[in-house]
C-alpha positions in Angstrom: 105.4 153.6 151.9 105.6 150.7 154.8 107.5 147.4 154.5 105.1 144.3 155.6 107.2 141.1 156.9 104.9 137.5 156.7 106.2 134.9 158.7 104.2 132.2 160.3 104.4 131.8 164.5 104.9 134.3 167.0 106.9 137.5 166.0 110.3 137.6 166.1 112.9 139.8 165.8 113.5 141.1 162.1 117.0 139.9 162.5 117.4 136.8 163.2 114.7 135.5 160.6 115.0 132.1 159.4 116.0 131.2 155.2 113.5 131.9 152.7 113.4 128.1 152.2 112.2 127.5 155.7 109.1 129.5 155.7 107.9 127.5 153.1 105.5 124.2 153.7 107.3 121.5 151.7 106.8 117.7 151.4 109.5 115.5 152.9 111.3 113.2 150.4 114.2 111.2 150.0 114.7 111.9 146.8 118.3 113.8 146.4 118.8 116.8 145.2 121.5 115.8 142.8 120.3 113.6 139.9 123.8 111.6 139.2 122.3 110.0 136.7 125.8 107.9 135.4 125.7 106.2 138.5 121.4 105.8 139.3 120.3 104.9 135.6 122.4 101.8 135.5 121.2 101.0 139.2 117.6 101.6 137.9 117.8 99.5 135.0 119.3 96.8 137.1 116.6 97.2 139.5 114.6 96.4 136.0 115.9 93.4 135.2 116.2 91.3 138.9 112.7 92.1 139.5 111.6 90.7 135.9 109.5 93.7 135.2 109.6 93.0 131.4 108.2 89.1 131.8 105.9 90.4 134.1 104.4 92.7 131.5 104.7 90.1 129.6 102.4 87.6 131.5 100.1 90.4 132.1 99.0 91.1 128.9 99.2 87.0 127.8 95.5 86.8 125.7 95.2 90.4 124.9 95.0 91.6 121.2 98.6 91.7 120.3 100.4 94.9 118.6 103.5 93.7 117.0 106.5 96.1 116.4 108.6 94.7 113.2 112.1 96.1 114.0 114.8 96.9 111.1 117.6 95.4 112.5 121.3 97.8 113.1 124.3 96.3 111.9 126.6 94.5 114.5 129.9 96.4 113.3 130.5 99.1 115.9 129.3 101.6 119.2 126.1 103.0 119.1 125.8 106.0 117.7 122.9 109.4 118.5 120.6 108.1 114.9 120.7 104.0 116.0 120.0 104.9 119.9 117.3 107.6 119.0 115.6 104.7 116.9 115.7 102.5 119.5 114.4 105.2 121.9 111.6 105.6 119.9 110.5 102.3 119.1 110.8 101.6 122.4 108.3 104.5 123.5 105.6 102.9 120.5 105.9 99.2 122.6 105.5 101.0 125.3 102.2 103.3 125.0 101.2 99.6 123.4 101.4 97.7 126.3 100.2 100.5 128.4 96.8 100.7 126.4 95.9 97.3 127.0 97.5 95.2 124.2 99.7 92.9 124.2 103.4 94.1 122.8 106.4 92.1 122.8 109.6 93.5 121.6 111.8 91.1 119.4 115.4 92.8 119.2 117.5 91.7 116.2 120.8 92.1 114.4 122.2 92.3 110.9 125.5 90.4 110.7 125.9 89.8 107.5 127.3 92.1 104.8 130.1 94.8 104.2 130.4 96.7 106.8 131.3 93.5 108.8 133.5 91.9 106.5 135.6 95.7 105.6 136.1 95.8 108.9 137.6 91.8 109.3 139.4 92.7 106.2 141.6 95.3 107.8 141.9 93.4 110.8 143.4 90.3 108.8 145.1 92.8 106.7 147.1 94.4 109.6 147.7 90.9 110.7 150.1 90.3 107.9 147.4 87.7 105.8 145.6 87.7 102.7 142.1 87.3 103.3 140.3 84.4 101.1 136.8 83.5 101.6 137.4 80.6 103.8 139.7 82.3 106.8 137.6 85.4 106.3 133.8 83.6 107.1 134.8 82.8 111.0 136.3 86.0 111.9 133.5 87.7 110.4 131.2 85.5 112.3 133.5 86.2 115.7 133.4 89.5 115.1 129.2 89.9 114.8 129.2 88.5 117.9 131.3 90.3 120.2 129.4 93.8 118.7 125.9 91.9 119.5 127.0 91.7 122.7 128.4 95.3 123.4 125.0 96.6 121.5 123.1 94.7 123.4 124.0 95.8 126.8 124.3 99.8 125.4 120.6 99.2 124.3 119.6 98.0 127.6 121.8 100.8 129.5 119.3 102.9 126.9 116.4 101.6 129.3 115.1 100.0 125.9 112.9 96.8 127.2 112.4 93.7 125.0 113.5 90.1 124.4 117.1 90.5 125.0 117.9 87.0 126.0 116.6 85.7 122.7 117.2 88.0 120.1 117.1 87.2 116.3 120.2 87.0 114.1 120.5 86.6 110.7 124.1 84.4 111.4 122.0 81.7 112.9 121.7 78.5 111.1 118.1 78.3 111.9 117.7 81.9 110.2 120.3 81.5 107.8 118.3 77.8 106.6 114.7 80.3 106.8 116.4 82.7 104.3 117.5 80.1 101.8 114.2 78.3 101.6 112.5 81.4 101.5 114.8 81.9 98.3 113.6 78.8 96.7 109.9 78.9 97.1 110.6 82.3 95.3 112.5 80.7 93.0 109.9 77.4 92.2 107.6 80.2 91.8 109.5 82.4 88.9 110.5 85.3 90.7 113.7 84.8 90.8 116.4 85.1 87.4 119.6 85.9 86.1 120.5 88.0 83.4 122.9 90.8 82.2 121.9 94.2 83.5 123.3 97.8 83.7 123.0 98.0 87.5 124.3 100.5 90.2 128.1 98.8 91.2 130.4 100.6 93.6 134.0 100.2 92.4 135.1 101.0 95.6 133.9 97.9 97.6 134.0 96.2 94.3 130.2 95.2 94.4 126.5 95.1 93.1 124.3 97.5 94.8 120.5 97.7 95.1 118.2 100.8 94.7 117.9 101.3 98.5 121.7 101.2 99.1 122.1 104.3 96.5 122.6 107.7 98.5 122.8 111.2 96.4 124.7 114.0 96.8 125.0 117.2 94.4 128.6 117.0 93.0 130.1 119.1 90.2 130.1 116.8 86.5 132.1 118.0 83.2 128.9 119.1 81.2 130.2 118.4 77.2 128.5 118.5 73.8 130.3 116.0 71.5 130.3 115.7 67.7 129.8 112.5 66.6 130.5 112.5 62.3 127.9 111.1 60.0 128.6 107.6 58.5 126.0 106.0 56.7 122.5 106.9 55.4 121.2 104.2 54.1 117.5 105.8 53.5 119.3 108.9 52.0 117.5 111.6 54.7 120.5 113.9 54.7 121.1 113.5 50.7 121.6 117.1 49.1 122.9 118.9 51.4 125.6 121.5 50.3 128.9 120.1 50.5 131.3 121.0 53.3 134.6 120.8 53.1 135.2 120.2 56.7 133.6 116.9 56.2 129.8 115.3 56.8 127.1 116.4 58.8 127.6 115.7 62.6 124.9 114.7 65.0 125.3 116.8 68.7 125.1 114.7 71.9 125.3 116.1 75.4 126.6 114.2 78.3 127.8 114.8 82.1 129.9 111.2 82.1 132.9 111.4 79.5 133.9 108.2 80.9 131.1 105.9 79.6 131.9 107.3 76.0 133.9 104.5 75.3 131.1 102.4 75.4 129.2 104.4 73.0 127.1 102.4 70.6 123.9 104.6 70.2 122.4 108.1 69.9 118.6 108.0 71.3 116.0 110.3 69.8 112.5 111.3 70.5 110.7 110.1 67.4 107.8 113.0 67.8 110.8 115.5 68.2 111.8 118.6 65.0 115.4 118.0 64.6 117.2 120.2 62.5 120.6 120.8 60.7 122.3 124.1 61.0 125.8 125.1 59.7 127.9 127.4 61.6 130.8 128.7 59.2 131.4 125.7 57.0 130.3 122.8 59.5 126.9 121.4 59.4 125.4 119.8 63.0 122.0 117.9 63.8 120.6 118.4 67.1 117.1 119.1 68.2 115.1 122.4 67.0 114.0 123.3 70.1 117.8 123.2 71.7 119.5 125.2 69.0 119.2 128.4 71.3 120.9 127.4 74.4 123.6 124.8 72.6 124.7 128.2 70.3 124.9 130.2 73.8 127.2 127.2 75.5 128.9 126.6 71.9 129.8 130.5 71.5 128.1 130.2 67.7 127.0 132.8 66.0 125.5 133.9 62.8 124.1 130.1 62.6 122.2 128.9 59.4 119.0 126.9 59.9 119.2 124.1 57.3 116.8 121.0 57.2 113.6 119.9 59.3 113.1 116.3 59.9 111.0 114.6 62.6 113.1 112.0 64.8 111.4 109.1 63.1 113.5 109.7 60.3 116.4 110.2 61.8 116.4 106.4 63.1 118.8 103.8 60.9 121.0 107.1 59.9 124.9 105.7 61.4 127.2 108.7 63.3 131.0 107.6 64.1 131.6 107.1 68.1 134.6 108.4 69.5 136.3 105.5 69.5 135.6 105.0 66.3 133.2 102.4 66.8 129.1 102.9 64.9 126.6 104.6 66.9 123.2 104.3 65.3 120.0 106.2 65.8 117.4 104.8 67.8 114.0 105.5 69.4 114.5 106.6 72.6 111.1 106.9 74.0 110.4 107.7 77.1 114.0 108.9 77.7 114.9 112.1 75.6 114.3 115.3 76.9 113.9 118.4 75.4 114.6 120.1 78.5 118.2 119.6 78.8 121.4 118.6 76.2 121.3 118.6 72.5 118.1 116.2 72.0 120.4 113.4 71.1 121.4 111.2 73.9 124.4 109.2 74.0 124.1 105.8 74.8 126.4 103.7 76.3 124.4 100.1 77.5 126.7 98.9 79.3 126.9 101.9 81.6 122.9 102.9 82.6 119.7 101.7 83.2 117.7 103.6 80.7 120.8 103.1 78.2 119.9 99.1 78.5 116.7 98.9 78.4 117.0 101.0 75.1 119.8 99.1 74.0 118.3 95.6 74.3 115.2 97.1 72.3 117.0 98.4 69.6 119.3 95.5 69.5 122.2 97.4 70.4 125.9 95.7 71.7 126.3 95.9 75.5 129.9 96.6 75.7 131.4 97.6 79.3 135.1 98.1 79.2 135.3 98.7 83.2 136.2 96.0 85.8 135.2 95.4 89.2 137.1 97.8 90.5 136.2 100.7 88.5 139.4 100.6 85.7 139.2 100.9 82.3 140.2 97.6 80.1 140.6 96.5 76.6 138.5 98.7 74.4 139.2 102.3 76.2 142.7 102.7 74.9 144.5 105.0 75.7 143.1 105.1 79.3 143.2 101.1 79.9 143.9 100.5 83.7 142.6 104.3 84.4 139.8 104.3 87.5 136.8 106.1 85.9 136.0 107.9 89.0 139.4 109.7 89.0 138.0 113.4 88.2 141.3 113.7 86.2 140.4 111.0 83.8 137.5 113.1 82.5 139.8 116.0 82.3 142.3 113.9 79.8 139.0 112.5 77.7 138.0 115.8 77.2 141.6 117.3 76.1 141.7 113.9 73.6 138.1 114.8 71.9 139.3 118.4 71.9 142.4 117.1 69.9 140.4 115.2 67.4 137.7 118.3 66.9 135.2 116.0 68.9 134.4 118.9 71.3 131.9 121.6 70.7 130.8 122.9 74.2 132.4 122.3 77.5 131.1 123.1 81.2 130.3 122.0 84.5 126.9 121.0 86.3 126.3 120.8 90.0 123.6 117.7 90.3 122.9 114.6 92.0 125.1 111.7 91.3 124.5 108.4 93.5 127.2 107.3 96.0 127.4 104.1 98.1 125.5 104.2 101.4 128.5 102.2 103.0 131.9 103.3 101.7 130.2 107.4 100.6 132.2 106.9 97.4 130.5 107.4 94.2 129.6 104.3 92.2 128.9 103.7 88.6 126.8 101.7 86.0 128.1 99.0 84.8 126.6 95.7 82.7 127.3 92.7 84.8 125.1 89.0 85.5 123.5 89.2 88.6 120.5 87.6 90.2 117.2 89.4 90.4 113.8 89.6 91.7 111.7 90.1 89.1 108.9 92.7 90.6 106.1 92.3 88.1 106.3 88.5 87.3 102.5 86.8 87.8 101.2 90.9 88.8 103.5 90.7 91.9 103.6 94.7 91.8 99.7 94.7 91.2 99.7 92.4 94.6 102.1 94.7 96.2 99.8 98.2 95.4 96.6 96.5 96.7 97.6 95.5 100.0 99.2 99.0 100.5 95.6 100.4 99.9 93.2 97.9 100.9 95.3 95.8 104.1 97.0 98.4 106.0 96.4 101.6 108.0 99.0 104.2 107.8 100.0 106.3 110.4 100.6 109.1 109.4 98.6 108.5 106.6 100.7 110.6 104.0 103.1 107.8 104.6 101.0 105.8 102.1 101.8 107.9 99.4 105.4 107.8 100.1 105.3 103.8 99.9 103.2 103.9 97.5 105.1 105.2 95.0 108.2 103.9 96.0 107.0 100.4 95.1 105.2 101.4 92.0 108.4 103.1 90.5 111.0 99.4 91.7 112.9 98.4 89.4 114.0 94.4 89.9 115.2 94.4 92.6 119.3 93.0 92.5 119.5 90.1 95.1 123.1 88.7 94.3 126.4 90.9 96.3 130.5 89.9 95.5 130.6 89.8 98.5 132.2 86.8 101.2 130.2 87.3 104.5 126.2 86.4 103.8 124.2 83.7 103.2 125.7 82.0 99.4 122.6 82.0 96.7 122.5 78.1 96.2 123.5 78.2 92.4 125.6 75.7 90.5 127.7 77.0 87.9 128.4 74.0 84.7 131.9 73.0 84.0 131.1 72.8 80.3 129.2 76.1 79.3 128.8 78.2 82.2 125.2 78.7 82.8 123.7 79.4 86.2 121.1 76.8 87.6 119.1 76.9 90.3 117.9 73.2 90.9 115.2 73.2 93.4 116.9 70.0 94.7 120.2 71.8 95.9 118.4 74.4 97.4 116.8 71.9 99.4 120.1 70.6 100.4 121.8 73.5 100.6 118.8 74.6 103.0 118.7 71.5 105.1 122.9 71.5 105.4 122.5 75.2 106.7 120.3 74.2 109.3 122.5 71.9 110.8 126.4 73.5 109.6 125.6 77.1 109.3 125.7 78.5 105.8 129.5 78.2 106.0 128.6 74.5 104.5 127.8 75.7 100.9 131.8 77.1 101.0 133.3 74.2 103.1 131.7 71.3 101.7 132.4 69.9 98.1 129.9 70.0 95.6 128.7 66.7 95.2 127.4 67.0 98.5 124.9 69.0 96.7 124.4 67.4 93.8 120.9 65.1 93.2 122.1 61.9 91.6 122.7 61.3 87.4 123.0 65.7 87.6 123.3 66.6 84.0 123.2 70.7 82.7 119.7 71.5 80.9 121.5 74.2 79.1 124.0 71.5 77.4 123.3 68.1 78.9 126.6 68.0 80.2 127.0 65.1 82.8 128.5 65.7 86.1 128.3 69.6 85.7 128.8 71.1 89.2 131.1 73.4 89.9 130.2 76.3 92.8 132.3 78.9 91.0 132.5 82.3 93.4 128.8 82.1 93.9 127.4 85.3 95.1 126.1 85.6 98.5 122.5 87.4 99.1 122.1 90.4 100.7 120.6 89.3 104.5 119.5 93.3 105.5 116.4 92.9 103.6 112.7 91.2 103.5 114.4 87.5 103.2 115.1 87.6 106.7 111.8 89.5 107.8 110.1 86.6 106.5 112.1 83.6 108.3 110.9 83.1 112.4 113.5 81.5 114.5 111.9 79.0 116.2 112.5 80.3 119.7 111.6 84.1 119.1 108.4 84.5 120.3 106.4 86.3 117.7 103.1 85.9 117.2 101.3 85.6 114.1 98.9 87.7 114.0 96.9 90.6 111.7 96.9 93.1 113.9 100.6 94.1 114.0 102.4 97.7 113.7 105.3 97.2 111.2 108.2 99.3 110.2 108.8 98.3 106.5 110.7 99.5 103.5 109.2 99.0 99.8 111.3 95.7 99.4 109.8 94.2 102.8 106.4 95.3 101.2 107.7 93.5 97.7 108.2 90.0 99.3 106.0 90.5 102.4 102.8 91.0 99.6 103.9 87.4 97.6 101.0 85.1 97.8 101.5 82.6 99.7 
């Protein structure tokens, strides 16, 4: 078969034929052929920002229906990283297509600089220095250091390409902000959302602090899994009465539990009233637990050749007194909502001073919160022989178990792979633990039932099965924990009495607390001494006590949260307006639904 040559202009030799690329009929550019894009982006971007392109837009769309992107703000505590700039990237993309379709879309940038992060970080830095960090030296250098990452963020976001209001960005260090959050605070207080009380609350004994819900991160980690005897002690209705007598001693009730630590703290066993408990002796020894858990307790207990006994609903059960392990009474109670008969014995220990569920059974039945763990996760008086022990060391669980194994405390032993919550900051694992701390209390004056019908009725979600996720994240809140031990963030304006102790917020001082901020910067409510924020003739309503201010280690308030989305710095320019695309949590959604 022939070979056919195409070339375009007379014929010429087959030889000497030009390239391949020449016989083709290209445009002529000046674009190069090598992108070098470390050396053009930066010139593009500059090219950007002398010609104004971003005000320009700006002043284009002036009157147009606005579209309002409501940006989370990163933490100023370090180098972007590929999760911060990607969020950027695509928020940047949204304002955008916004302003390309017509509307109106500024971009307000923002930073968190209060908090943790920041403050760990000034920690080790004063640390290495050679000093001991106290609240005082610690505030300015925290302050110093915010800034010099806004500034290094800023200009990696704008080397990004990301357009937006960079020359007057929002920070929650400013006074102006810092003044917006603490009279935010005090309308919420004025208005009864805001309390103190004892709670079993998430606290992180690593950075030695309160946590809220959102700052709780799970991962599956391997727990001791243990079924522990706890000894009959009193019957005061007589259920058990005539029973055969054993001589390895009374009846004793079967609890299940994943966190040997907390049994210190014992002061309950929960049961489901509706339950069929029943007592079954194995050899000589007689134990209560559930009916429908005798099967897989025997399997992890090894028994065999068991003897059902008694039948007795779990509303008998409750006034019947077992003997904790350390010796203290643990009482039956109604546990409704929180036993399961999918899982353990039946019988929950309970410990209120170290869970949730645990407290809010405990203060119903009445039940002593006792929390023999400090701040930093160690055992203290009343968890002998483990006092100064941290309860996240994996080998003090090891040691409890050997010590009820030595007192014929332990019937079952294993190990469960589940989740347990760590700190979002620190990736440690934190614990329970009982301690006073400020809330917001979600469903005071319907504030939930508020929340829920603006989330159906106000709002259009895109996608829209992100309505169900938000949904039911506020519907399931808890109260949300404002107060952090923390130094770096805005100081909740409380005053704590000399005389008894008692916490008041005094709508007076958080006026002056507010209006001090606004001019000193919320380093004032440290600095400056009390009677600058006490109202004339102050006296305690809790005792009458004249004189009674003393700002004892206030707690600051956590600024990475819907406080701050609610303050506007005077000089951002953001519009208020309906019609606004907003990327909110459940909290933001919590205080962002308050009637106004």
């Amino acid at each position: 078969m022939g070979r056919f040559v195409f070339f375009w202009g007379p014929p010429q030799p087959e030889a000497s034929m030009a390239g391949y690329r020449d016989t083709l009929n290209l445009p002529q550019t000046d674009f190069p052929m090598k992108g070098d894009l470390p050396r053009r982006e930066p010139e593009r971007v500059g090219w950007w920002r002398e010609r104004g392109l971003y005000r320009k837009l700006r002043e284009a769309r002036r009157g147009r229906p606005v579209a309002l992107l409501h940006d989370g703000p990163p933490y100023s505590n370090g180098h972007l990283h590929m999760g911060t700039a990607a969020n950027k990237i695509w928020k940047d993309a949204v304002v955008r297509s916004a302003s390309l379709l017509g509307f109106d879309s500024p971009y307000v940038p923002g930073w968190d600089n209060h908090g943790m992060p920041i403050e760990t970080e000034v920690t080790k830095e004063l640390r290495k220095e050679g000093g001991t960090p106290d609240r005082l030296a610690l505030r300015p250098r925290c302050r110093e250091f915010a800034a010099r990452w806004v500034a290094i963020q800023r200009e990696e976001f704008e080397r990004l390409g990301v357009w937006g209001e960079w020359e007057h960005p929002y920070l929650t260090m400013d006074k102006g902000f810092e003044a917006e959050i603490l009279e935010t605070f005090a309308v919420l207080a004025g208005r009864g959302y805001i309390q103190r009380g004892l709670r079993s609350i998430h606290w992180c004994p690593t950075d030695r602090t309160a946590l809220a819900e959102a700052e709780i991160e799970y991962q599956d980690d391997p727990s001791p899994s243990i079924v522990v005897a706890f000894p009959l002690k009193q019957d005061p209705q007589g259920v058990l009465a005539g029973l055969p007598a054993s001589a390895l001693g009374p009846v004793r009730a079967l609890a299940w539990t994943t966190t040997p630590w907390t049994l210190p703290a014992n002061r309950g066993l929960m049961v489901d009233p509706e339950a069929e408990y029943t007592v079954v002796a194995v050899g000589e020894q007689r134990y209560l637990l559930a009916a429908p858990r005798l099967a897989p307790v025997s399997e992890a207990a090894g028994w065999s050749g068991t003897e059902t006994g008694r039948r007795l609903k779990g509303r008998d059960l409750i006034g019947l007194v077992f003997e904790g392990p350390w010796g203290n009474d643990s009482p039956i109670v109604d546990g409704t909502p929180f036993v399961s008969m999918g899982d353990g014995t039946g019988i929950v220990h309970t410990a209120p001073g170290h869970g949730k569920e645990d407290f809010a059974v405990g203060q119903r039945a009445g039940l002593e919160v006792a929390c023999p763990v400090d701040e930093a996760g160690r055992f203290t008086a009343g968890a002998e022989p483990f006092v100064g022990r941290s309860v996240i060391e994996p080998e003090l669980n090891r040691e409890i178990i050997a010590r009820l194994r030595d007192q014929d405390r332990l019937v079952a032993e294993g190990t469960l792979t589940h989740a347990y919550p760590h700190c979002w900051r620190c990736r440690k694992p934190v614990i329970f633990r009982a301690t006073q701390q400020w809330f917001m209390i979600i469903d005071h004056d319907g504030h939930r039932d508020h929340a829920l019908a603006a989330i159906e009725r106000d709002v259009r979600w895109e996608p829209p099965s992100s309505q169900n996720r938000i949904r039911d994240a506020v519907r399931l809140r808890p109260d949300w924990c404002l107060s952090r031990q923390r130094s770096w963030g805005v100081g909740i304006p409380a005053l704590y009495c000399e005389a008894c102790g008692e916490a008041e917020l005094d709508p007076r001082v958080m006026a002056t607390a507010a209006a001090l901020t606004r001019e000193q910067g919320s380093d004032a409510w440290y600095q400056l001494p009390v009677e600058r924020f006490l109202p004339p003739q102050a006296t305690c309503r809790h005792c009458g006590q004249a004189g009674c201010g003393s700002i004892r280690d206030p707690p600051t308030a956590p600024s990475r949260s819907p406080i701050p989305r609610c303050a506007r710095p005077g000089r951002a320019p953001w519009p208020r307006t309906a019609g606004c695309s907003t990327s909110r949590g459940p909290t933001s959604t919590a205080v962002g639904s308050t009637p106004r």
